[in-house]
Backbone as CSV, one residue per row, in Angstrom:
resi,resn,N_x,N_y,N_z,CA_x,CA_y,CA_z,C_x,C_y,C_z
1,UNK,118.701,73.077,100.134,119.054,74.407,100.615,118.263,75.501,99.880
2,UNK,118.288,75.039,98.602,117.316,76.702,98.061,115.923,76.140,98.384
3,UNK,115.242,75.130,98.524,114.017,75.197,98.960,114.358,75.939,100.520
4,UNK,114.626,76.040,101.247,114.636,76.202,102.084,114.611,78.188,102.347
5,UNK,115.548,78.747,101.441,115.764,80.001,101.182,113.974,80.382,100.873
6,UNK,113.717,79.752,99.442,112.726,80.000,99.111,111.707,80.256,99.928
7,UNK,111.770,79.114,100.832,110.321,78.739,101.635,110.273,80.507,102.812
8,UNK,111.978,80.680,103.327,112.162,81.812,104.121,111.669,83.358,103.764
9,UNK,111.827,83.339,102.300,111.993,84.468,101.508,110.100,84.522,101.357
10,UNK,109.188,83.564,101.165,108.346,83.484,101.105,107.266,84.111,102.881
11,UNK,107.772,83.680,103.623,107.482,83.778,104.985,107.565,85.532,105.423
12,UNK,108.884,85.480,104.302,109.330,87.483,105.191,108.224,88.045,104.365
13,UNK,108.081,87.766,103.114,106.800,88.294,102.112,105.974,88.637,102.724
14,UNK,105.406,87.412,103.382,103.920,87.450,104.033,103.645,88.199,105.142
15,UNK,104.447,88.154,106.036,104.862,89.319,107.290,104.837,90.591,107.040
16,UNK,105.686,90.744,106.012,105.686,92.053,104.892,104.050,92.665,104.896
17,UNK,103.761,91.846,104.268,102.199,92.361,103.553,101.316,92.102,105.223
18,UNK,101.436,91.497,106.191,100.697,91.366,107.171,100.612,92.958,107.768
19,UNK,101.780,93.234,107.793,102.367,94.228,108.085,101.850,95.488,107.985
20,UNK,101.891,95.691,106.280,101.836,96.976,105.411,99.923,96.810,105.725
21,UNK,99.320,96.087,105.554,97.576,96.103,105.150,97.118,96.280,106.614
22,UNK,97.762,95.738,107.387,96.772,95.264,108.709,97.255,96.088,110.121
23,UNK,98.687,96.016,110.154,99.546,96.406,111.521,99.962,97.512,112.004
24,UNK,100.616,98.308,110.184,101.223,99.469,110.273,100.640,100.551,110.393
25,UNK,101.257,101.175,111.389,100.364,102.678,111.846,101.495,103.765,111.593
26,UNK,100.957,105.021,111.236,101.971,106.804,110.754,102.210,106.632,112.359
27,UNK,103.544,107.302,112.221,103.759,108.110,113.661,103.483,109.415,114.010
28,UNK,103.432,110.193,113.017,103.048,111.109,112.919,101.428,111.647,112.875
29,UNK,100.984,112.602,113.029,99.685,113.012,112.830,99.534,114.679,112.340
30,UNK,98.066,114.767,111.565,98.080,116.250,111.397,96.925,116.474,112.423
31,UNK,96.872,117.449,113.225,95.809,117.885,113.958,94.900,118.956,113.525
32,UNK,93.628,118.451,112.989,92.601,119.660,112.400,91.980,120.711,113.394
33,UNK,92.796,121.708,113.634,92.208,122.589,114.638,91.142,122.743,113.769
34,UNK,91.206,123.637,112.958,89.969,124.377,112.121,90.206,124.514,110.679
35,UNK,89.565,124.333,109.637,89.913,124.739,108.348,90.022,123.262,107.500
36,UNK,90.687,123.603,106.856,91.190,122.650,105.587,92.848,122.109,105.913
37,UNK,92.283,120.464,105.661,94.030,119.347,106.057,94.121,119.128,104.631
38,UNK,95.550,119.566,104.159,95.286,118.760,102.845,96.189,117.494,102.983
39,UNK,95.728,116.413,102.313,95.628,115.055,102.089,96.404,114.528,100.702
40,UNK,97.740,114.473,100.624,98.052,114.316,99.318,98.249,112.513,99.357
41,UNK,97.664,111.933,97.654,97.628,111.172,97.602,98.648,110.499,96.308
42,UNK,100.050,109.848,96.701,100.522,109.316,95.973,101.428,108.056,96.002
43,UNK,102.427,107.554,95.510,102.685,106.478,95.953,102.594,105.317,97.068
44,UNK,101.333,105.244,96.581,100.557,103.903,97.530,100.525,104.712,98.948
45,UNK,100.387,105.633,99.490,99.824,106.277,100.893,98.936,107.985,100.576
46,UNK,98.659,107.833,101.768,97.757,109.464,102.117,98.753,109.744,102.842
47,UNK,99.310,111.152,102.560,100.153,112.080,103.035,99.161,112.941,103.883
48,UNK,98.656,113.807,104.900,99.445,112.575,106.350,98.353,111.569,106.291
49,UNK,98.748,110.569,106.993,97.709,109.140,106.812,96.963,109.325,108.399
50,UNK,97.300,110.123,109.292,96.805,110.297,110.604,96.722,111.547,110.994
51,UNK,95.075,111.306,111.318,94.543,112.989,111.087,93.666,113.162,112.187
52,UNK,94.249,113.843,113.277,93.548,114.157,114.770,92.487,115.300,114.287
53,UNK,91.146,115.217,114.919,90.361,116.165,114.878,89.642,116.061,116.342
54,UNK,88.659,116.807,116.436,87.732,117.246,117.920,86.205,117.039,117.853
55,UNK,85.646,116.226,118.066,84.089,115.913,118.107,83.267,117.322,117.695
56,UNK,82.668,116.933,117.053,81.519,118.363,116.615,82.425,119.422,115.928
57,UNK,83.156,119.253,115.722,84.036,120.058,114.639,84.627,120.182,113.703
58,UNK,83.845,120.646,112.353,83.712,120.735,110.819,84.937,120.582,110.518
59,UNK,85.707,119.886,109.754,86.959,120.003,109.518,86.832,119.217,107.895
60,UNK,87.546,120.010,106.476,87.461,119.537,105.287,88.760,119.156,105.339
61,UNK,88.643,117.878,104.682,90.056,116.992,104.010,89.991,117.469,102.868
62,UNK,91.415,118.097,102.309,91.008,118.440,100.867,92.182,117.417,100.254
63,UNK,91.307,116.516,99.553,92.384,115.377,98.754,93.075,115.660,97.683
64,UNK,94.708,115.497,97.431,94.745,115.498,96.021,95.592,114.465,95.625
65,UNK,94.976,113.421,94.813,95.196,112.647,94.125,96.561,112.856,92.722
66,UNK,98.121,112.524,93.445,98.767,112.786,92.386,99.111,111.297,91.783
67,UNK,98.804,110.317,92.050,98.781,108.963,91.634,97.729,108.322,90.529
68,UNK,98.157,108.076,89.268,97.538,107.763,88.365,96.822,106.191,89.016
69,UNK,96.896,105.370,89.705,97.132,103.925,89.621,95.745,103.954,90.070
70,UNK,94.310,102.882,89.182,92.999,102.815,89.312,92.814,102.638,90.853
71,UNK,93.372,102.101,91.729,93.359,101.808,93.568,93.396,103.264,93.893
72,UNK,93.876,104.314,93.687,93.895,105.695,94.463,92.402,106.084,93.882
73,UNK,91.357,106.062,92.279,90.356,106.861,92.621,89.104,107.046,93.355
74,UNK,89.584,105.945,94.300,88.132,106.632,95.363,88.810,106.630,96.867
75,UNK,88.320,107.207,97.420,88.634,107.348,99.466,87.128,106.927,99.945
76,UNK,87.185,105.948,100.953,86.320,105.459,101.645,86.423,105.647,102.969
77,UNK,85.639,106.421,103.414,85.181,106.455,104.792,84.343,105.373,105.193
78,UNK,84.567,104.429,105.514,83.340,103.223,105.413,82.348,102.958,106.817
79,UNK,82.749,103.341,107.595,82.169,103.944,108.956,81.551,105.399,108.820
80,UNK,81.356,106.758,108.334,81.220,107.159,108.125,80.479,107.871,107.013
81,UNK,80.173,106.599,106.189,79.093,106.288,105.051,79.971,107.353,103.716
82,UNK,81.129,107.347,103.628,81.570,108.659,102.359,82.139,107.801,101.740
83,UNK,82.002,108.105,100.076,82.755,107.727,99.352,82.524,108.971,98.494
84,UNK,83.845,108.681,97.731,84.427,110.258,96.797,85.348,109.577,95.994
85,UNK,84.862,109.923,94.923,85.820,109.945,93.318,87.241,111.077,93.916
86,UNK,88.169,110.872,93.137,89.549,111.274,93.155,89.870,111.718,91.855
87,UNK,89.786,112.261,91.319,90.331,112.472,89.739,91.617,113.081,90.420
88,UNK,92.579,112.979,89.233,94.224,112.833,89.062,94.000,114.267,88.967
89,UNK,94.982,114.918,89.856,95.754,116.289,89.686,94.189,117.388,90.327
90,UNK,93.409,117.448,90.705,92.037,117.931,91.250,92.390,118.075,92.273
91,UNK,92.303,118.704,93.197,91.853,118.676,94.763,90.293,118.292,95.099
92,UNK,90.124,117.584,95.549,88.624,117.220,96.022,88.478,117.670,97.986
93,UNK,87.370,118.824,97.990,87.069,118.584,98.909,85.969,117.652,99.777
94,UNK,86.095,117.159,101.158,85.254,116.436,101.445,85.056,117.079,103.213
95,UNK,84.038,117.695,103.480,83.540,118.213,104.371,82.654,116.979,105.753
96,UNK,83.674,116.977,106.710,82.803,116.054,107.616,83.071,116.814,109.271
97,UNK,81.668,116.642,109.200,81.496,117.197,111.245,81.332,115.888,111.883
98,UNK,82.861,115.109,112.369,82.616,114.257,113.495,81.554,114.265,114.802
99,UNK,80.647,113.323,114.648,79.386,113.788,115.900,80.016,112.805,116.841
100,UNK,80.794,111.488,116.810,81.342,110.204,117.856,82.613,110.309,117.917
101,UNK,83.039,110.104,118.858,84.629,110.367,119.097,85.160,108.851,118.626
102,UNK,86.246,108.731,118.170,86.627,107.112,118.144,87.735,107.153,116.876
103,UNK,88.224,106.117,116.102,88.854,106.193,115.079,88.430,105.729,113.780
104,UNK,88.407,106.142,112.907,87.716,106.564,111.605,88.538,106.103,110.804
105,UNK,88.594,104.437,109.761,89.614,104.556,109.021,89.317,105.083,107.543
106,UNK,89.935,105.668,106.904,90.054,105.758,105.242,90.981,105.253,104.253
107,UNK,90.436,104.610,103.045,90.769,103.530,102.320,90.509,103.991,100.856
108,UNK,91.670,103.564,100.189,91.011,103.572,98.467,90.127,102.055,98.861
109,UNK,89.727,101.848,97.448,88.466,101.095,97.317,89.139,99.405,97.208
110,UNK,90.253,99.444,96.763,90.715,98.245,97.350,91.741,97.829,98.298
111,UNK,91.447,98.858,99.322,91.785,99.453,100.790,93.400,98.838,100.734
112,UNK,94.142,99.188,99.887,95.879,99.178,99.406,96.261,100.449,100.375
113,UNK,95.678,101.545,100.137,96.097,102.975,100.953,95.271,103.331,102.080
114,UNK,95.690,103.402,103.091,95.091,103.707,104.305,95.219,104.577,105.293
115,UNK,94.456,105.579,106.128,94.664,106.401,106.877,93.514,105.980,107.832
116,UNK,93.698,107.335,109.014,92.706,107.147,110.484,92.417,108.491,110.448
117,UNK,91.446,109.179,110.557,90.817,110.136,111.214,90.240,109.545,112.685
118,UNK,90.858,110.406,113.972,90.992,110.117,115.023,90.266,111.466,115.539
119,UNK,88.930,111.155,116.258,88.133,112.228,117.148,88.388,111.669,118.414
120,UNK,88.120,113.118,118.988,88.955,113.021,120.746,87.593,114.176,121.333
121,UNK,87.558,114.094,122.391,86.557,115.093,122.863,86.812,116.699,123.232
C-alpha cells in the first residue's frame, strides 16, 4: 500500500512540473498600447507574464527584478536575439520594436520563469 501511495504521489509531481514548465498559460494580459509595461520579477514568475503588443510598435518592458534567486538574473528573449542582466532591486529597461506578428516567449536563463510577448497586427 505505501508503495503504491508513493508511486501516486510521484505521478501528481510529474504532472505538476509538466504543467508549471510546459502547459501553463496567465489568463490575464497587459496590453502595450504605447510607453513603458512594467514587468515585476519575483517569486518564480513575471508579473504580468502576458504581454499583448502591435507589430511595428516600440514598446519598453521595464523589468524589476525583486527576487534574489541566481534563475531570475537574466530574461531571454530567445527568438528575438535579447538577453539582459537583472540586477536585484534596479529596473532594467529593454526597448523592442516587434517587426513579425506571432508569440514571443521570455525566460530566465534556466527558463524556471516564463512569459509571452504576443504581436497582433
Amino acid at each position: 500500500m505505501m508503495m503504491l501511495i508513493v508511486n501516486l504521489a510521484g505521478l501528481a509531481l510529474m504532472a505538476f512540473i509538466i504543467w508549471w514548465f510546459w502547459l501553463w498559460t496567465p489568463r490575464t494580459a497587459a496590453r502595450a498600447e504605447q510607453g513603458v509595461v512594467p514587468v515585476t520579477v519575483d517569486d518564480g514568475v513575471y508579473d504580468p507574464a502576458w504581454i499583448e503588443t502591435r507589430r511595428g510598435q516600440p514598446i519598453t518592458l521595464r523589468f524589476l527584478r525583486k527576487d534574489p534567486s541566481p534563475c531570475a538574473q537574466q530574461v531571454i528573449f530567445e527568438d528575438l536575439g535579447i538577453t539582459e542582466e537583472l540586477p536585484v532591486g534596479e529596473p532594467r529597461d529593454i526597448r523592442i520594436v516587434p517587426e513579425q506578428t506571432g508569440t514571443y516567449r521570455f525566460t530566465c536563463q534556466m527558463q524556471m520563469y516564463q512569459g509571452r510577448l504576443r504581436v497582433t497586427d
